[in-house]
N, C-alpha and C positions, 0 to 999 in steps of 0.2 A: 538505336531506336528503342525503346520501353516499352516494356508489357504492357497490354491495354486488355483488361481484361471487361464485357457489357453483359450483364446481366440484363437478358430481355423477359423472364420471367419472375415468378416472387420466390424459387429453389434458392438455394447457396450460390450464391456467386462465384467462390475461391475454397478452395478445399482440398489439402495438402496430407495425404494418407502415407503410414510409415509401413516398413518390410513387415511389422509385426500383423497385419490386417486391421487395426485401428482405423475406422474412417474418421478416428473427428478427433486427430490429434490440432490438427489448424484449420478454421473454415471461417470466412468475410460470407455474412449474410446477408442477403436484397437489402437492408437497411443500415447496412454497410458496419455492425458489430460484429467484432473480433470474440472468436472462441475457440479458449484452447483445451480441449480436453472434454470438448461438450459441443453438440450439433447444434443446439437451439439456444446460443447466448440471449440472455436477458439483458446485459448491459454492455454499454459501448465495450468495456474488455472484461468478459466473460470467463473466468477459470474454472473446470471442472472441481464438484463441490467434495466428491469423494474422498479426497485426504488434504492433511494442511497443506499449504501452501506459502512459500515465502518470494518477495520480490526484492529484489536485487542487484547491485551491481556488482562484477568481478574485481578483485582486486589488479591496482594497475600493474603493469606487464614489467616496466622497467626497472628495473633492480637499482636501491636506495632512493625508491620513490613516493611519497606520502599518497594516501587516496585520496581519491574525487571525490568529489561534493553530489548526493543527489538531493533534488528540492524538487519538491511536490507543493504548485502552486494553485491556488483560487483565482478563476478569472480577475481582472479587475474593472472599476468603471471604465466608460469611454472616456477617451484622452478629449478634455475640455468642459467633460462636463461639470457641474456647481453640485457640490454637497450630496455626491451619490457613493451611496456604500459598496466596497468590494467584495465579491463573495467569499461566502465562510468557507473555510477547511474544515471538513466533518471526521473526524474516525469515529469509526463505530465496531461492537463486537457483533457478533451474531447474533439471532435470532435465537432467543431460549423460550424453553417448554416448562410449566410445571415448575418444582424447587431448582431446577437449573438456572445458570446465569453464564452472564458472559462480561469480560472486561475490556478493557483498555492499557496498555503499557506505554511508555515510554520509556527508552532505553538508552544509554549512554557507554561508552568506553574509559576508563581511566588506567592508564598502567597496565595494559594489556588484559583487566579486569570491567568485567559487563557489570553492569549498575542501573537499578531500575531508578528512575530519576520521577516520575508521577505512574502512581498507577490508581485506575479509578473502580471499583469493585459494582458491580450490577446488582448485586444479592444482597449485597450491603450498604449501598448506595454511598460508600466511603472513597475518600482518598487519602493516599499518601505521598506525602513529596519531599525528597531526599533521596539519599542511597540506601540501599536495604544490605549491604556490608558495608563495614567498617570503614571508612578511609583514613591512613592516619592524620590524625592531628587536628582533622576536619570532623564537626558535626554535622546533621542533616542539615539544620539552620544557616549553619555559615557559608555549606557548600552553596546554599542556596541561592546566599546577599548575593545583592542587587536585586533582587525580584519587588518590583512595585506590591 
């Protein structure tokens, strides 16, 4: 039989408190967003804003086993219809103040070596695209062919 959990008022719904007295390490709100690390999520999943935060998947479990794939998709149009566009994929940095900014990365692995493959600068409104060390044999350019 399954949890059935009804919120019949506009409080928290679901709300999952640890041994440390924390009350808002996990809470589903009357409008049913997820927050972790925050009572009052603002968005469908809500991460407390206090320190970075990374998302992630674990590396897989089985020994001499390659990782998973995560993908992070844009809805798409309805199946049938004529000449309708699918939603964009957004990242965004933070919200900056005053001479602060905020960026953009994209990251890659080679050789057991992280490689900033675009990164887009706020304060500079620049980009770079390539690897930002060395790879041998390869320039930023080359590594790049095939890019339209």
């Amino acid at each position: 039989m399954p949890l059935w959990v009804e919120n019949a008022g506009a409080g928290l719904s679901f709300r999952v408190d640890d041994a440390a007295g924390d009350t808002t390490p996990f809470v589903v709100d009357a409008a049913g967003k997820i927050g972790i690390g925050t009572a009052a999520p603002s968005y469908l999943l809500s991460l407390d804003g206090d320190t970075a935060r990374t998302i992630g998947m674990e590396s897989h479990t089985t020994a001499d086993t390659a990782g998973n794939s995560l993908t992070l998709q844009a809805g798409g149009a309805t199946t049938g219809a004529t000449n309708k566009n699918g939603g964009d994929l957004i990242l965004t940095g933070g919200i900056s103040t005053g001479t602060g900014d905020s960026n953009v990365y994209i990251k890659t692995y080679y050789d057991a070596t992280q490689y900033n493959i675009l990164n887009l600068y706020g304060n500079k409104r620049g980009v770079t695209l390539g690897p930002t060390a060395a790879v041998s044999g390869v320039d930023a350019f080359a590594w790049g062919a095939g890019l339209a």
